[in-house]
PASE-514181 format. One line per 4 residues: number of its first residue (from 1); their letters; for each residue z, y, x of C-alpha. Coordinates in pm, whole numbers. Example, Ala and Ser with C-alpha at 12.3 -4.5 7.8 and 13.67 -1.06 7.14 Angstrom:
1	as	780 -450 1230 ~ 714 -106 1367
This chain:
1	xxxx	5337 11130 3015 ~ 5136 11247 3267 ~ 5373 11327 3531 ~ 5499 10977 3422
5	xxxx	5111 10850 3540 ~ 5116 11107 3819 ~ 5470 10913 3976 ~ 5298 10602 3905
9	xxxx	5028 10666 4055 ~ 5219 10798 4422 ~ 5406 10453 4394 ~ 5085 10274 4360
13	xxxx	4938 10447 4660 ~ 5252 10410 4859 ~ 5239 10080 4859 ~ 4911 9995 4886
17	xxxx	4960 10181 5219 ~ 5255 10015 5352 ~ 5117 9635 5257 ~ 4875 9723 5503
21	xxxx	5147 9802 5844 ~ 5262 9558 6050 ~ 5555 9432 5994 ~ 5802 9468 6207
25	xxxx	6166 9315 6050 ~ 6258 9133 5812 ~ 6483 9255 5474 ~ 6658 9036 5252
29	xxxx	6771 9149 4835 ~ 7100 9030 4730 ~ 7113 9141 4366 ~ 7517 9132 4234
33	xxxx	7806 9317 4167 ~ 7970 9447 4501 ~ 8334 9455 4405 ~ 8328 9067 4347
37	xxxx	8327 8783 4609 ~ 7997 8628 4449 ~ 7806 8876 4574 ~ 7897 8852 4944
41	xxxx	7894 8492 4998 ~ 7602 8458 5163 ~ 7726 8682 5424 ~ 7900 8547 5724
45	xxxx	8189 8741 5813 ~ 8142 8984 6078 ~ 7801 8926 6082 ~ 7669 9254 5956
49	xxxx	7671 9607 6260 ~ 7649 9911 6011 ~ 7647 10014 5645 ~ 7414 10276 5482
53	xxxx	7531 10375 5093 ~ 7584 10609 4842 ~ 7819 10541 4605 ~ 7859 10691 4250
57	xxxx	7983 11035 4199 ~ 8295 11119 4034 ~ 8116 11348 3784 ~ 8118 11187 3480
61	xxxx	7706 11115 3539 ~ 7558 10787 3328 ~ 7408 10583 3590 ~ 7280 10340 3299
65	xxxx	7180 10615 3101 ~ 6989 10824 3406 ~ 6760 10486 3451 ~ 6719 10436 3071
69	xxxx	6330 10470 3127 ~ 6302 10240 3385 ~ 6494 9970 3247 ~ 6261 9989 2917
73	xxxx	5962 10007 3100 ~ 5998 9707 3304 ~ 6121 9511 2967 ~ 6498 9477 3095
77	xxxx	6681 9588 2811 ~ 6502 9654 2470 ~ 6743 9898 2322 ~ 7065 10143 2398
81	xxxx	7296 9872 2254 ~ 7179 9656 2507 ~ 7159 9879 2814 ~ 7543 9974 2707
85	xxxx	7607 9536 2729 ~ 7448 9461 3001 ~ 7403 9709 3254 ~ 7696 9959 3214
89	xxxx	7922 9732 3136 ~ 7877 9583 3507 ~ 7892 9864 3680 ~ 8143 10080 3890
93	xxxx	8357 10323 3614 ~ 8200 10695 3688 ~ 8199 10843 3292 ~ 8439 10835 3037
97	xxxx	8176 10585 2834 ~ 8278 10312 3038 ~ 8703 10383 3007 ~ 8970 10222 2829
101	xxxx	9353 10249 2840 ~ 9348 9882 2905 ~ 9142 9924 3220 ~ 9266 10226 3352
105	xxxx	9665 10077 3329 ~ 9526 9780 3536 ~ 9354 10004 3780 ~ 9661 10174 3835
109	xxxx	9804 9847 3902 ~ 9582 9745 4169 ~ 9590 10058 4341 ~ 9980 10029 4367
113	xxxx	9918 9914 4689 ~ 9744 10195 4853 ~ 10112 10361 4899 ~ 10075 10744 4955
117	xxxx	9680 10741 4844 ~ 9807 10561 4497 ~ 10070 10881 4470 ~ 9791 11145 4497
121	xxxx	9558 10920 4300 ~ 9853 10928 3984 ~ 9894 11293 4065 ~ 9558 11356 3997
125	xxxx	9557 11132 3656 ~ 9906 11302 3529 ~ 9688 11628 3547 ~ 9389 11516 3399
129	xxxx	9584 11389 3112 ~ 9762 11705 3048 ~ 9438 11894 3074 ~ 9276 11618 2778
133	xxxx	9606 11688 2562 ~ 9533 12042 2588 ~ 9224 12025 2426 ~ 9107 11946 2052
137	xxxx	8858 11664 2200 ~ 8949 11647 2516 ~ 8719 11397 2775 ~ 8919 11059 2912
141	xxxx	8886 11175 3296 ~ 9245 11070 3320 ~ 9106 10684 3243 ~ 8791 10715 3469
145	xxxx	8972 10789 3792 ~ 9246 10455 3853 ~ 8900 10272 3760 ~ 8657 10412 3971
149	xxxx	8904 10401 4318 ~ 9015 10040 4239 ~ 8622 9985 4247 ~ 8582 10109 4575
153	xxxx	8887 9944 4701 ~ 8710 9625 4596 ~ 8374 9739 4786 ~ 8562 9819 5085
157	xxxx	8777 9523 5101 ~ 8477 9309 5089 ~ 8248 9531 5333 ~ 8566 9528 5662
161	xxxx	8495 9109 5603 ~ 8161 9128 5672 ~ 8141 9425 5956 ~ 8170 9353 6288
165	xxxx	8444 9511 6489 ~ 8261 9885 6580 ~ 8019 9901 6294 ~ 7965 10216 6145
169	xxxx	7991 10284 5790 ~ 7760 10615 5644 ~ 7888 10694 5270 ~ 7688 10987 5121
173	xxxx	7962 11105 4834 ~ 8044 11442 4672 ~ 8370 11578 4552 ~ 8461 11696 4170
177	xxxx	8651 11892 3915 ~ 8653 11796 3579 ~ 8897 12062 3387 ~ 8915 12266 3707
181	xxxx	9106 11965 3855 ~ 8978 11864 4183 ~ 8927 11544 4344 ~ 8837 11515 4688
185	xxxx	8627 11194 4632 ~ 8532 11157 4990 ~ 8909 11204 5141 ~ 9042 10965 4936
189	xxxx	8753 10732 4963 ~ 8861 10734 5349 ~ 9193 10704 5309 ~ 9130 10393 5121
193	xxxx	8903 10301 5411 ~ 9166 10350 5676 ~ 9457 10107 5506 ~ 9173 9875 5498
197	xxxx	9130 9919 5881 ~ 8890 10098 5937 ~ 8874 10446 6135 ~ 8709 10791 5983
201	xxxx	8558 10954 6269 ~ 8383 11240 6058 ~ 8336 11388 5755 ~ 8046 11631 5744
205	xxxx	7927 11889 5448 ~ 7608 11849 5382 ~ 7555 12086 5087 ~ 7704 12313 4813
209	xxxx	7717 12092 4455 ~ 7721 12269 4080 ~ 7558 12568 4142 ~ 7319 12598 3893
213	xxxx	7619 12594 3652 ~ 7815 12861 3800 ~ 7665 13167 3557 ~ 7758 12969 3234
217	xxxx	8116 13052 3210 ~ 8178 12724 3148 ~ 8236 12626 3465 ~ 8566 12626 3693
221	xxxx	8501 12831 4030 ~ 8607 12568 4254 ~ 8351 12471 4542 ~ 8210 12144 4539
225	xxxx	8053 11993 4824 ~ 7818 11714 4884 ~ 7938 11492 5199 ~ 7864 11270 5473
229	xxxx	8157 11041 5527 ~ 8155 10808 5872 ~ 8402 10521 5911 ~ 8402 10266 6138
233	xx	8552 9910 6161 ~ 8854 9864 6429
């Protein structure tokens, strides 16, 4: 609790401090869902000149679960049944809590169109699947990944509408390996970029990911890397 107070406390100060500066621009919060239309309608197409964002990781990580405290302390949810309903419910599929055979055979059938990408994205499924089967209680990987690219599909589609031609894109993203399979997040995050026209001009290693886990031995031993990935709109 009171490194809870203490974090309080630093926020409270922060801002004190920064409702005192000038201000020099102007922000504007458009709270939504990103892979539907809804949410960008405000936005006139190719009105926007860059993009700064982090997407989920592939990691099987619970975004809902990781603000938990947060949403109960500013009265959003009142209870795990209801952070389940209404928050991870809505958003982008990154654990095997949020996957269903249902959603992951309509993923696949939305990414159909992604030609070669789609290929290495099934590839990368088939595997997974074998590697659950193997195992007494195997994890649903195999139903997280058709989900989570067809959500970032939707993103991207959306974001080349509202870019204007030459605006960057900056994606912080890191790559995975659930079951020793790996999935390079970021290459196939680009490649999804580039059949939606846009051009990767770099992706840059910013870090080593999983380390602390290495001297478990219950770990693979492939290198994971966190990334910066720049794209631009043709």
């Amino acid at each position: 609790m009171q490194r809870f107070i203490a974090r309080i406390r630093l926020m409270q100060d922060d801002l004190s401090k920064s409702a005192k500066l000038e201000a020099r621009t102007s922000a504007s919060m458009i709270c939504g869902d990103s892979r539907t239309d809804t949410a960008w309608e405000s936005i006139s197409p190719g009105s926007i000149d860059g993009c700064l964002s982090s997407p989920p990781y592939l990691n099987n990580f619970d975004y809902a679960d990781a603000t938990r405290l947060e949403l109960y302390f500013w009265g959003d949810v009142t209870s795990w049944a209801e952070m389940c309903k209404t928050v991870r419910s809505g958003m982008v599929t990154a654990t095997t809590q949020q996957s269903s055979v249902n959603a992951a055979s309509t993923a696949s059938s939305g990414l159909a169109q992604l030609g070669k990408t789609f290929t290495r994205i099934e590839d990368i499924t088939s595997e997974l699947e074998i590697q659950r089967k193997s195992r007494g209680r195997g994890k649903e990987y195999d139903r997280v990944v058709p989900d989570y690219f067809l959500g970032i599909l939707d993103v991207l589609s959306r974001l080349a509408k509202v870019l204007e031609s030459g605006a960057p894109s900056v994606w912080l993203i890191g790559d995975s390996a659930p079951y020793g399979v790996y999935i390079d997040t970021p290459a196939l995050i680009g490649e999804i970029a580039e059949h939606l026209g846009f051009r990767v001009e770099e992706d840059l290693a910013l870090r080593q990911r999983g380390l602390r886990w290495a001297s478990t031995g219950m770990r693979h031993d492939i290198e994971l890397t966190e990334r910066l990935l720049l794209f631009r709109r043709d």
